[in-house]
MDTraj code that builds the backbone (N, CA, C; nanometers):
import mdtraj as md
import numpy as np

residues = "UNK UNK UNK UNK UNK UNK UNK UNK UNK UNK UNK UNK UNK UNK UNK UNK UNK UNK UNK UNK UNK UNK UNK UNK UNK UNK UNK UNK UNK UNK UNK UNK UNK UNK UNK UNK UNK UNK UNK UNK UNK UNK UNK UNK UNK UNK UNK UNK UNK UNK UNK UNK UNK UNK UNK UNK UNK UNK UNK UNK UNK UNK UNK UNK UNK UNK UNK UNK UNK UNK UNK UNK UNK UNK UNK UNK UNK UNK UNK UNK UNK UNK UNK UNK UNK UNK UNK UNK UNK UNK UNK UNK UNK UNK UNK UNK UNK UNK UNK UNK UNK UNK UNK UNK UNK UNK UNK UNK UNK UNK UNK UNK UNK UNK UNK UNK UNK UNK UNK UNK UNK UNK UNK UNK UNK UNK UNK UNK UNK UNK UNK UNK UNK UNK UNK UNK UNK UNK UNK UNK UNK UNK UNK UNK UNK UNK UNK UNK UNK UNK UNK UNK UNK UNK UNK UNK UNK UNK UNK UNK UNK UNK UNK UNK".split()
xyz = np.array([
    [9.6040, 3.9778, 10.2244],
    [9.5356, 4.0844, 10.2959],
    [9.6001, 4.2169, 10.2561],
    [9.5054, 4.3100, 10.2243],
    [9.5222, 4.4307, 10.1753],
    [9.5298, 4.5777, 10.2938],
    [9.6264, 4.6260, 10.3149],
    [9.6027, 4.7369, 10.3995],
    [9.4542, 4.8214, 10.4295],
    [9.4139, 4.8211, 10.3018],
    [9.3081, 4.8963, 10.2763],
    [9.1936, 4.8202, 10.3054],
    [9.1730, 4.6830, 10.3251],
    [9.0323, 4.5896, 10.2764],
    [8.9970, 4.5892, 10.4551],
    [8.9007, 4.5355, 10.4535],
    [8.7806, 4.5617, 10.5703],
    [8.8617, 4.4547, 10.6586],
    [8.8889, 4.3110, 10.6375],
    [8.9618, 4.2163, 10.6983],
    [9.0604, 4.3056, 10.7830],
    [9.1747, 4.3697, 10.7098],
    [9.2728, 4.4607, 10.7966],
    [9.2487, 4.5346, 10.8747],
    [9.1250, 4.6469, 10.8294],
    [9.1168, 4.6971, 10.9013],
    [9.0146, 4.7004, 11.0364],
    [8.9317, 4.6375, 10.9994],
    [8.8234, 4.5978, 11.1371],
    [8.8249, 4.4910, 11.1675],
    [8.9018, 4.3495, 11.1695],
    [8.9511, 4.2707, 11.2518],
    [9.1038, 4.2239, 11.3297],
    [9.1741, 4.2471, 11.2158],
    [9.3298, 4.2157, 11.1611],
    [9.3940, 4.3584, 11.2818],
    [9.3864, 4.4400, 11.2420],
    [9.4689, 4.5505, 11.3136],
    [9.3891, 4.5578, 11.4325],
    [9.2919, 4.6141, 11.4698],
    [9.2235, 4.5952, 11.5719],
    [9.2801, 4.4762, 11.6869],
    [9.2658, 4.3666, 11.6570],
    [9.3274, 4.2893, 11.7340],
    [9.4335, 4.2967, 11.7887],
    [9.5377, 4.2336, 11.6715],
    [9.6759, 4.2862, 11.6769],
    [9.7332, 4.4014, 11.8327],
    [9.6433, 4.5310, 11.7584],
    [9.6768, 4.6369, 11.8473],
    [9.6439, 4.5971, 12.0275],
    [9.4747, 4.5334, 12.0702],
    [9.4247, 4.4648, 12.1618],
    [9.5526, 4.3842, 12.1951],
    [9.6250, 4.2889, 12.1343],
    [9.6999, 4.1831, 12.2297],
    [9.8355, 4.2509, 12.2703],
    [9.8841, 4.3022, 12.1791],
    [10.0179, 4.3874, 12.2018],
    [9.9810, 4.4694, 12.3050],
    [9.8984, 4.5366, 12.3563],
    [9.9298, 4.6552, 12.4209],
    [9.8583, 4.5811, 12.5644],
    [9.7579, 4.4416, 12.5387],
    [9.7916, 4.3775, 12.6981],
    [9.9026, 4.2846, 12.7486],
    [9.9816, 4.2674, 12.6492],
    [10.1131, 4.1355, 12.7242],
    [10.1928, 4.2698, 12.7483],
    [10.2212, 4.2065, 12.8732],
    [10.3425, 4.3040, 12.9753],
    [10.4877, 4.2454, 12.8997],
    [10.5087, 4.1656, 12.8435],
    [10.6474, 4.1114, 12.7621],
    [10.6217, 4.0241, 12.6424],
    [10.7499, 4.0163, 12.5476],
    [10.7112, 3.9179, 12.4203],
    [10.6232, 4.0004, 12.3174],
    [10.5885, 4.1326, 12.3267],
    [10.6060, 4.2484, 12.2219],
    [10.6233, 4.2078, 12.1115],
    [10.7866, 4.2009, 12.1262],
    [10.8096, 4.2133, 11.9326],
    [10.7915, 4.0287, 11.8979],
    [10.7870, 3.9553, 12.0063],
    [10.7535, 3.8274, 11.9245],
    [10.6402, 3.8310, 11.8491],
    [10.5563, 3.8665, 11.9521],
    [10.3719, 3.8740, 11.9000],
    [10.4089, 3.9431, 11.7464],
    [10.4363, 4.0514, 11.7956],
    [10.4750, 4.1079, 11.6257],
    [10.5068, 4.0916, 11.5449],
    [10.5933, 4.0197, 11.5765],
    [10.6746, 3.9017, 11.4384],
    [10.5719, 3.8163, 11.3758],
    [10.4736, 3.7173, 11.4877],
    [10.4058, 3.6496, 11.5074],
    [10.2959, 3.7073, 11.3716],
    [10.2794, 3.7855, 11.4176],
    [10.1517, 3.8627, 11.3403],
    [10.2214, 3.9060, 11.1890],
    [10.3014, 3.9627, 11.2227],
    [10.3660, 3.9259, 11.0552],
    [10.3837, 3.8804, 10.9592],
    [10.3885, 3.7963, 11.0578],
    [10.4031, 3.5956, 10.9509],
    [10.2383, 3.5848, 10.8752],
    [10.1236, 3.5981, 11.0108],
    [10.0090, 3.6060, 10.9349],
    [9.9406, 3.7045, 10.8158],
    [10.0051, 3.8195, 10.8507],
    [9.9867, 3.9587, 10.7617],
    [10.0457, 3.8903, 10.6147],
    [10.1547, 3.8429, 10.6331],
    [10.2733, 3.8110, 10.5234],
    [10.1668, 3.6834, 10.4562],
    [10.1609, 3.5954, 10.5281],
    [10.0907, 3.4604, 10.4615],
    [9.9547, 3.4521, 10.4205],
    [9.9004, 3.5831, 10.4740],
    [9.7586, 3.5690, 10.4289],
    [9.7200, 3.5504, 10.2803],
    [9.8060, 3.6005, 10.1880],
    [9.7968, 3.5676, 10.0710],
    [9.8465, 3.4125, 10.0181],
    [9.9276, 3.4243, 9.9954],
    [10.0368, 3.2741, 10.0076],
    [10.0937, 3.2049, 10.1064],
    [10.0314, 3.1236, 10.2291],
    [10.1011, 3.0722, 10.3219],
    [10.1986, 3.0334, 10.3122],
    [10.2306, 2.9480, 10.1959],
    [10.3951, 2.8844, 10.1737],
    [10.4427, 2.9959, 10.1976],
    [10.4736, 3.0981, 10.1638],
    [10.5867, 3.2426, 10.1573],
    [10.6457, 3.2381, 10.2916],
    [10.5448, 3.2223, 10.4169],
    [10.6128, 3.2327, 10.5565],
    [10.7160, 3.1190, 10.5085],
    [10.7331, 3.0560, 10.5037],
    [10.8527, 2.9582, 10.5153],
    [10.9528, 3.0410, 10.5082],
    [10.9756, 3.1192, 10.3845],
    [11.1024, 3.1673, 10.2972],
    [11.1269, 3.2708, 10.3924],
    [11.0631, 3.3196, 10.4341],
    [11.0285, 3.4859, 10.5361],
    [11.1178, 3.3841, 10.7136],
    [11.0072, 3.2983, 10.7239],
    [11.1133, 3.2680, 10.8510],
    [11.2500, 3.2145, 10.8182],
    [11.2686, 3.1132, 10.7152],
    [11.4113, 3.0987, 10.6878],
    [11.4939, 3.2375, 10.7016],
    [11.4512, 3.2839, 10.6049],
    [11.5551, 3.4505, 10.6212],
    [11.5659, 3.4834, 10.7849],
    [11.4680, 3.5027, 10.8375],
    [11.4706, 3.5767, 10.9791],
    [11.5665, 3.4563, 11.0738],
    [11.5464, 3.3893, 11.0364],
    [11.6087, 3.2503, 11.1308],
    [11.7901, 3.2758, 11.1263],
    [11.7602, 3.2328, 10.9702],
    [11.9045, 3.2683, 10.9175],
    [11.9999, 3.4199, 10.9939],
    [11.9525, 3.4788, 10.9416],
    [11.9815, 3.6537, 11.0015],
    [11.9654, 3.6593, 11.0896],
    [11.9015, 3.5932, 11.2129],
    [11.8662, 3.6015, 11.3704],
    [11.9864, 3.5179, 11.4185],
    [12.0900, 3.4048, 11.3696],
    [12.1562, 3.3303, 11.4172],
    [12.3047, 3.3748, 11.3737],
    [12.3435, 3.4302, 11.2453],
    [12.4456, 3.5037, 11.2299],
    [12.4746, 3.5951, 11.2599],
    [12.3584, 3.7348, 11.2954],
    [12.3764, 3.8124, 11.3468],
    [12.4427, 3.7892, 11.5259],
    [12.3889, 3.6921, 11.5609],
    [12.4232, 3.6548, 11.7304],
    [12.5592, 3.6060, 11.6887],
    [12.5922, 3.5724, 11.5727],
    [12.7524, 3.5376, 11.5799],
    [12.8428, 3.6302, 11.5701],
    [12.7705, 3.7592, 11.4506],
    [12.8747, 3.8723, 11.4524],
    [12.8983, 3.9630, 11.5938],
    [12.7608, 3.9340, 11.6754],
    [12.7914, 3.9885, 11.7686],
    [12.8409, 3.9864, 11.9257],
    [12.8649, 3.8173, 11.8893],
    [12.9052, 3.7868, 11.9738],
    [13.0747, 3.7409, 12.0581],
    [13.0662, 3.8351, 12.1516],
    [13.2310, 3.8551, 12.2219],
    [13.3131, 3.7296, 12.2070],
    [13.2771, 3.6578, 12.2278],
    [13.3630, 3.5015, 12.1964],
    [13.4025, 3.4937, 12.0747],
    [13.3184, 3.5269, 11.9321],
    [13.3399, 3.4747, 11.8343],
    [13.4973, 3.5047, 11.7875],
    [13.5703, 3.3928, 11.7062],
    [13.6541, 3.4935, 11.6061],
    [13.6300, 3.5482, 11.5278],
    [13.7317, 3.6012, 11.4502],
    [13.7343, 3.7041, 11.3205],
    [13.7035, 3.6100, 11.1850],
    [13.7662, 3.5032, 11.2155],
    [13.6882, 3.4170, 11.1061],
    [13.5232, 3.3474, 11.0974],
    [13.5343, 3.3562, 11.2356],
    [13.3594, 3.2698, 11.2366],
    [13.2988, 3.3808, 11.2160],
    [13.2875, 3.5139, 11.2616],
    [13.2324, 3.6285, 11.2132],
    [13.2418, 3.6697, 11.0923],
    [13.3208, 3.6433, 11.0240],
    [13.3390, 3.6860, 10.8578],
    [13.2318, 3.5677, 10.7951],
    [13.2762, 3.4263, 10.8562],
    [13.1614, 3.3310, 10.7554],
    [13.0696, 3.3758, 10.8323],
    [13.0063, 3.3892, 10.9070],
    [12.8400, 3.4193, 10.9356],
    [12.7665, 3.5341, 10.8380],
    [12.8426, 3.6633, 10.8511],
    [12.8190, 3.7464, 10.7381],
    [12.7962, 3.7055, 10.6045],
    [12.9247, 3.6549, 10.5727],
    [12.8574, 3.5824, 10.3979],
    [12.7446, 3.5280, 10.4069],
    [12.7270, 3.3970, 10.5218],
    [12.6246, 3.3164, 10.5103],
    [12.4743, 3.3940, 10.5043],
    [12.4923, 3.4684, 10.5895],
    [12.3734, 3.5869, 10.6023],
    [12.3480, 3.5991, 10.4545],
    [12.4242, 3.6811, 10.4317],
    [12.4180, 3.8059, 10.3224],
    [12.4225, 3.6956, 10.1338],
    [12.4528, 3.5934, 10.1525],
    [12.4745, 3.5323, 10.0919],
    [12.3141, 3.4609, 10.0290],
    [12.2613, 3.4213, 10.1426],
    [12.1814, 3.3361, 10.1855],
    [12.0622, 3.3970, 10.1588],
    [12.0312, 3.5626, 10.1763],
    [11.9371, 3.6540, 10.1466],
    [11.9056, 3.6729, 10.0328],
    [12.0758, 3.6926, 9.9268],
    [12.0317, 3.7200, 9.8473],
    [12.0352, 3.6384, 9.7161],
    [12.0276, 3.4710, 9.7735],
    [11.9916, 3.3755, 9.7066],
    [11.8792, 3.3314, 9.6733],
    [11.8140, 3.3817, 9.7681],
    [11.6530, 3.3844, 9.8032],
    [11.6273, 3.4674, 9.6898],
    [11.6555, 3.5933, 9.7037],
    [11.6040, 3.7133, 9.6507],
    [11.6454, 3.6634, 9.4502],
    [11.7472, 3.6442, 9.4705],
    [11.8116, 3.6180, 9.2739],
    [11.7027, 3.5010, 9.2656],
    [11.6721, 3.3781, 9.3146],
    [11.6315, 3.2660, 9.2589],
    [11.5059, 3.3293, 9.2133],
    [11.3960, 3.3999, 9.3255],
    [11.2454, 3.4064, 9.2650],
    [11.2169, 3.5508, 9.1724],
    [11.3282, 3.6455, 9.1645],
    [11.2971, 3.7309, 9.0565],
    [11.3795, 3.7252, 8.9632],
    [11.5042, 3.6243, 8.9531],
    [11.5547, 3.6111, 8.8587],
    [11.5897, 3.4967, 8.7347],
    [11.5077, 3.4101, 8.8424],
    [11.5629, 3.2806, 8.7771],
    [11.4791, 3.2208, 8.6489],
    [11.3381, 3.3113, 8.6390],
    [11.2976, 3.2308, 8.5290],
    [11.3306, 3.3401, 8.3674],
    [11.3567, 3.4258, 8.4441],
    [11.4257, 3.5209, 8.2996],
    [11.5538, 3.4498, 8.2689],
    [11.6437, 3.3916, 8.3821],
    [11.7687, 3.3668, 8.3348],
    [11.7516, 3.2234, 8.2458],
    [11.6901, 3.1706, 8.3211],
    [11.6268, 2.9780, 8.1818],
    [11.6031, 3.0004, 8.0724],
    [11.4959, 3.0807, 8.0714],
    [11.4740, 3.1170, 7.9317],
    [11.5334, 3.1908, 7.8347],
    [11.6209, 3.2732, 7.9092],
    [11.7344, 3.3256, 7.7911],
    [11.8359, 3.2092, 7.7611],
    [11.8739, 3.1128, 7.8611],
    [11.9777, 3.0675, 7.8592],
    [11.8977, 2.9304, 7.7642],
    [11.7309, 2.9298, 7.7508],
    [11.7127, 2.8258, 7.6124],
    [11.7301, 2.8735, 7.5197],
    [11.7294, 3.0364, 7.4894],
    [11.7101, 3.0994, 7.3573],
    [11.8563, 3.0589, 7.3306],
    [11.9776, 3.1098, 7.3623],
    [12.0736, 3.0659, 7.3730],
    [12.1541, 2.9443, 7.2990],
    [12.0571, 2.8165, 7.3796],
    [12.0821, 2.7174, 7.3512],
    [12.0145, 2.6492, 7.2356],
    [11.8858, 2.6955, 7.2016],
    [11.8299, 2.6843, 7.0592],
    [11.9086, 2.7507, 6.9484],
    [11.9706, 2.8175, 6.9405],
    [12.0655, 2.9304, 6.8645],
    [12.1684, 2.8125, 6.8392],
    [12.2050, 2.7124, 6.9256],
    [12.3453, 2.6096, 6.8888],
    [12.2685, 2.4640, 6.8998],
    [12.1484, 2.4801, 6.8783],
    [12.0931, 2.3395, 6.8255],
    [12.0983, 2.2242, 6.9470],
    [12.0893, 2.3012, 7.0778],
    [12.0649, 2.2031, 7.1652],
    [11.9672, 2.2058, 7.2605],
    [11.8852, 2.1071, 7.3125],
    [11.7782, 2.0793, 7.3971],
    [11.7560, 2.2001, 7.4946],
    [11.6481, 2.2305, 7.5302],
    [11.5957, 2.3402, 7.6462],
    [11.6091, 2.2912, 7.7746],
    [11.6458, 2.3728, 7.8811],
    [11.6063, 2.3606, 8.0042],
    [11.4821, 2.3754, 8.0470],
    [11.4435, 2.2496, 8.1508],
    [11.3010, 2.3257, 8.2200],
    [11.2841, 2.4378, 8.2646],
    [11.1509, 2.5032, 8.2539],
    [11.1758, 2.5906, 8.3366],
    [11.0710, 2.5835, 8.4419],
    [11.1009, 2.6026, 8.5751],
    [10.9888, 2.5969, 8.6260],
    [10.8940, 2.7302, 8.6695],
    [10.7266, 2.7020, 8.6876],
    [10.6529, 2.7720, 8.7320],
    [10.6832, 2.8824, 8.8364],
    [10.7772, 2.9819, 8.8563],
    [10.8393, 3.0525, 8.9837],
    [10.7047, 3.1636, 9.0404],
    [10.6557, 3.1339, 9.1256],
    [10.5350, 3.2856, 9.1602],
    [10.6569, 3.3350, 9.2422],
    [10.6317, 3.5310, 9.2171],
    [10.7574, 3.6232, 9.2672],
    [10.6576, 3.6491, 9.4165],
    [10.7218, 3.5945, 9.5621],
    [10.6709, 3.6541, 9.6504],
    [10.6781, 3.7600, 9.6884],
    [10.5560, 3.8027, 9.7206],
    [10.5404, 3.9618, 9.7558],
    [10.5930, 4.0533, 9.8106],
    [10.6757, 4.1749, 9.8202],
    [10.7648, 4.2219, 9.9237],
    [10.9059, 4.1440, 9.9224],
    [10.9557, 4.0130, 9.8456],
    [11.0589, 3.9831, 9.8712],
    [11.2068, 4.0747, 9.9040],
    [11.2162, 4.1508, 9.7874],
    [11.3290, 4.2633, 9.8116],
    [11.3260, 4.3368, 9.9032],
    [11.1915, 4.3554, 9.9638],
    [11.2444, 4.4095, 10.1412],
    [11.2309, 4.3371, 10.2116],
    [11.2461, 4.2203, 10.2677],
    [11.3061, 4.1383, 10.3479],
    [11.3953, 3.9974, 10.2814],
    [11.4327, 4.0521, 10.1899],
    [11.6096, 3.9910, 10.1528],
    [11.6777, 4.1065, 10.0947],
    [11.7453, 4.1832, 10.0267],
    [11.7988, 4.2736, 10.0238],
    [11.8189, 4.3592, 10.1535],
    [11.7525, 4.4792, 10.2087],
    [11.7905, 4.5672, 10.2587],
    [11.8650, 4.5264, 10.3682],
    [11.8784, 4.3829, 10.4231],
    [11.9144, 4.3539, 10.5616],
    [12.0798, 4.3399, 10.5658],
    [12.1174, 4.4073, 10.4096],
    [12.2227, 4.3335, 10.4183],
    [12.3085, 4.4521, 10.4453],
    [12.3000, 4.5728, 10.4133],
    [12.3835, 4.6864, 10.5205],
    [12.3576, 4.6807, 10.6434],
    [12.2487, 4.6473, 10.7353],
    [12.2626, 4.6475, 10.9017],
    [12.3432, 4.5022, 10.8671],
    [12.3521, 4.4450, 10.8430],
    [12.4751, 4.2860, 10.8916],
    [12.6141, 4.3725, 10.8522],
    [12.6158, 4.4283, 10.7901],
    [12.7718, 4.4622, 10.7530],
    [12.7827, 4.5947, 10.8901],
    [12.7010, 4.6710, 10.8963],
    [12.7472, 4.7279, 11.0315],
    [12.7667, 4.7085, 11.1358],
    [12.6819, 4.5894, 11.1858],
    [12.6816, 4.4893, 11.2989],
    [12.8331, 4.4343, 11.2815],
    [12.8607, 4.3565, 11.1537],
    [12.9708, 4.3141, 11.1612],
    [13.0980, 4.4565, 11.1725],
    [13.0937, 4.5534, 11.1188],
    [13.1791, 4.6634, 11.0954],
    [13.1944, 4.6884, 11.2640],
    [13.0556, 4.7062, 11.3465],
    [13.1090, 4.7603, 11.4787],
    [13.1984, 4.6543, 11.5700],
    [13.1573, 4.4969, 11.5680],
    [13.2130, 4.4157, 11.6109],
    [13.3534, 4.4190, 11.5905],
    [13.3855, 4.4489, 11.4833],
    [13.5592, 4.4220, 11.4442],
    [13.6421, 4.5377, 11.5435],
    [13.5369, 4.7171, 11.5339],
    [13.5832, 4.7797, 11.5880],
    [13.6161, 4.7760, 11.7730],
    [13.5240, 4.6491, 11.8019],
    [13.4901, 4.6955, 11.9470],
    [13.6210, 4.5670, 12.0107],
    [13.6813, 4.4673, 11.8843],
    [13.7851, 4.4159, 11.9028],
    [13.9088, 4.4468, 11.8382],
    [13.9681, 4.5585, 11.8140],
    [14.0553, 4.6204, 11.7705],
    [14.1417, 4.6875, 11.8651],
    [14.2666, 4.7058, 11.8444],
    [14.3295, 4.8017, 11.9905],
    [14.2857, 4.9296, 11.9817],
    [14.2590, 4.9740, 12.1078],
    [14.1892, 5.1016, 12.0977],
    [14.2814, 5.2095, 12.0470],
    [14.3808, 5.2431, 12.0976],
    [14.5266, 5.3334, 12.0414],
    [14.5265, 5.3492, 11.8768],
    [14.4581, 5.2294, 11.7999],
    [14.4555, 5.2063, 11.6587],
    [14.3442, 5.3246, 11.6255],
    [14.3663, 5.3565, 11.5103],
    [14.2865, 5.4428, 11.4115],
    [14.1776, 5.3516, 11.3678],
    [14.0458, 5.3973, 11.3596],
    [13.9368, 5.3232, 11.3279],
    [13.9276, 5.3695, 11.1881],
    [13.9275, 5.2112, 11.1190],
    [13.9217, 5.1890, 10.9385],
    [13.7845, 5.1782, 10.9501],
    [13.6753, 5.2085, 10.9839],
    [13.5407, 5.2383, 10.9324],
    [13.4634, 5.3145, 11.0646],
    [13.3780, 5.3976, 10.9875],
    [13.2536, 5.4916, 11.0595],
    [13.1802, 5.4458, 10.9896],
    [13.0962, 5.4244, 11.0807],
    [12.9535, 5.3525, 11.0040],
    [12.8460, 5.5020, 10.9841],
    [12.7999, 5.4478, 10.8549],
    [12.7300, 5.5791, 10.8219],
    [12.5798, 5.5186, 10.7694],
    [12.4451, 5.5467, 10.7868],
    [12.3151, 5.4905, 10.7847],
    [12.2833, 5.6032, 10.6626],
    [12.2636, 5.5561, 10.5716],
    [12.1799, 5.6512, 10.4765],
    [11.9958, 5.6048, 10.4643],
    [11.9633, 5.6779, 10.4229],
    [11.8268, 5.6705, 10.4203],
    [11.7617, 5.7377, 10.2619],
    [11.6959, 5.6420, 10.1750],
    [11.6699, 5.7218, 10.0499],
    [11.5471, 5.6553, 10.0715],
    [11.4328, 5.7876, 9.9883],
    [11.3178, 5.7502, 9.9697],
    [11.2889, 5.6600, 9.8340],
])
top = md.Topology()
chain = top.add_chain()
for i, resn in enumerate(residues, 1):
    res = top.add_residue(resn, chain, resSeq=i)
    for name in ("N", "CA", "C"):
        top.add_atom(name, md.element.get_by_symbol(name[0]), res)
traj = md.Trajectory(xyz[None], top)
């Protein structure tokens, strides 16, 4: 579904706008909700990869931010996050350039090719695996600060840049 095409705009948004603005709560679920369909209308499989990420990042983030955690379970949640995003992100825009160089490679020393497989690049991937990964590091950056002795000098200010 296209921002621009008749589907979006005289059924798709229309609605959308109708249910959100009558539930008195569960807002941003619906929204999410509707996301998933906005997102899958082209390729349904894709929601998978889209909720994995959000799942993923919805459950580490509750670890970095959460008062109980330690300093170590908060450090692995971050990697796992940030790790995890942008495994997603390397496998489907990078992985079939990297096979095929790595047959050219291997034809060059006289040995057998790797498969490669069919990869379709889902749509929008790099903004929802990449960018999420400075809000996890600030999430994690404020957490460390908000368990630190206060008398101590604070080793990071979190700073939000914004480029067009």
């Amino acid at each position: 579904m296209v921002f621009t095409s008749h589907v979006f705009l005289f059924y798709f948004l229309p609605l959308v706008l109708v249910i959100y603005y009558l539930l008195p709560r569960g807002r941003n679920v619906f929204l999410t909700l509707a996301s998933y369909v906005f997102y899958g209308w082209w390729e349904p499989w894709f929601v998978l990869l889209m909720m994995l990420s959000t799942l993923l990042d919805y459950f580490c983030g509750g670890i970095i931010a959460s008062p109980s955690s330690t300093a170590r379970r908060r450090r692995m949640a971050l990697v796992a996050a940030i790790v995890g995003d942008l495994s997603l992100l390397a496998f489907f825009k990078y992985y079939v350039f990297t096979v095929e160089n790595l047959n050219r490679l291997l034809a060059l020393f006289g040995s057998s090719s790797l498969p490669v497989l069919s990869v379709i690049l889902p749509i929008g991937i790099s903004f929802f695996g990449a960018p999420w990964t400075e809000p996890k590091l600030l999430k994690y950056a404020y957490a460390f600060e908000q368990n630190m002795n206060p008398r101590q000098k604070p080793r990071f200010l979190p700073t939000v840049e914004f480029s067009a």
